[in-house]
N, C-alpha and C positions, 0 to 999 in steps of 0.2 A: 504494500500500500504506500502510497506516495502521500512525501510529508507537503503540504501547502503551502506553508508557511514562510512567510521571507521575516529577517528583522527590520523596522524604519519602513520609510517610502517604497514602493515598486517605480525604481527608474525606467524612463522612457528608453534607455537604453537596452534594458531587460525587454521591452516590450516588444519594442523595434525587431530584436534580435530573434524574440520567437515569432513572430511572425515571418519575420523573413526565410525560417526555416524552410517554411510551407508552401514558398513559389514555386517548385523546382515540381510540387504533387500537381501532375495533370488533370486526374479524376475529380480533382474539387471544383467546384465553380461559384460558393459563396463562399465569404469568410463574414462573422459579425463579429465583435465586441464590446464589451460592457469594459468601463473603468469608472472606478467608484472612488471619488475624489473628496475628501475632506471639506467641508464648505465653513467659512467665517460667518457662522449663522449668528446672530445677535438673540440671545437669549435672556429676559429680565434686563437687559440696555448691557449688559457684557458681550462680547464678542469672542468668540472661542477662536483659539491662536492653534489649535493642536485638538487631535485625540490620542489616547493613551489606548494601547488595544491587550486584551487578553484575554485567553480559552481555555479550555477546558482540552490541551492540545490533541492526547487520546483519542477522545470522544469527537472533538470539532473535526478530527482527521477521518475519522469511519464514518463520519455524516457527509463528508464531501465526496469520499470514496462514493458512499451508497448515492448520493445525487447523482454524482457522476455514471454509475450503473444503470439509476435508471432511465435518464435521459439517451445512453447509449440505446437503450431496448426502447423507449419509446420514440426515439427520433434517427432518421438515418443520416447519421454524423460519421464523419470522415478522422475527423481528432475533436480535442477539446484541453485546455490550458483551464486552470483555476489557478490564483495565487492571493493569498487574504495577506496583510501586515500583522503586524506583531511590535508594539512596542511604540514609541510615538512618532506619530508621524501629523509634521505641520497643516495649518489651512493650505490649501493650493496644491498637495502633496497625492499622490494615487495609495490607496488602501485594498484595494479589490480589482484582480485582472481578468474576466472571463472571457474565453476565446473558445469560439466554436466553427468548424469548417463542413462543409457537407456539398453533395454535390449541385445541389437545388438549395436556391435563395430563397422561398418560403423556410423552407425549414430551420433556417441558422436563426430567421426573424423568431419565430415561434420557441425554439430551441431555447436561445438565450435566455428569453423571457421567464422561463418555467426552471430555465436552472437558478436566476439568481433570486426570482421569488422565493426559491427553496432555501436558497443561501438566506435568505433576510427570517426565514422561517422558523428552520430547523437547526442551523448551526448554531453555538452556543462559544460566540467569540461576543467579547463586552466592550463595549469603549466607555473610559471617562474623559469627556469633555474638560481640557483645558484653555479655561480661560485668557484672558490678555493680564489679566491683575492676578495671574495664578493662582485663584479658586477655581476649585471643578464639582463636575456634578457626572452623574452616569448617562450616559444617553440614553434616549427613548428612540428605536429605530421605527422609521415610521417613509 
């Protein structure tokens, strides 16, 4: 079972580079992805600088596994990329990489969708919101 988990930001370098893997596959003809970027959300007039991310890594690792299982059987996908943060990572910064390929462009649309709702769902990764004035609070994912 493969570990998800990156420490800090997922760089656009990282990103770039798996992607890039994937030009060379004939058979595919869509690629989509999701990047889940930390937002400077102004909450109570504070402004979150950062989240602080942490799992249940075990557990949060078999939950991605089995998403990624069953979106394999429910959708006909060619590959698929997951990588969550771990640890903080700034506003403006990437937290969530999902990458799905397949041979038809409906699918990777639908696909996507249904893996990271399961991500926001089922996985049991927590972030506490850090503020600008260094008070935090736990997020509500919504």
């Amino acid at each position: 079972m493969k570990n998800v988990f990156m420490e800090g930001a997922i760089s656009s370098n990282f990103i770039g580079n798996s992607i890039y893997k994937h030009q060379t596959k004939t058979s595919i003809g869509a690629h989509n992805i999701f990047l889940g970027q930390v937002r400077a959300d102004v909450i109570d007039g504070k402004t979150v600088a950062a989240i602080q991310y942490t799992a249940y890594e075990d557990m949060a690792n078999q939950k991605f596994h089995d998403i990624r299982e069953a979106a394999f059987k429910k959708f006909d996908l060619t590959c698929m990329h997951i990588y969550h943060s771990l640890g903080t990572v700034k506003a403006g910064e990437i937290c969530l990489f999902v990458f799905v390929s397949s041979p038809r462009r409906k699918v990777v649309f639908k696909a996507l969708e249904y893996i990271v709702e399961a991500i926001k769902a089922e996985v049991p990764v927590f972030g506490k919101e850090i503020f600008e004035d260094e008070t935090h609070q736990w997020k509500v994912n919504n």
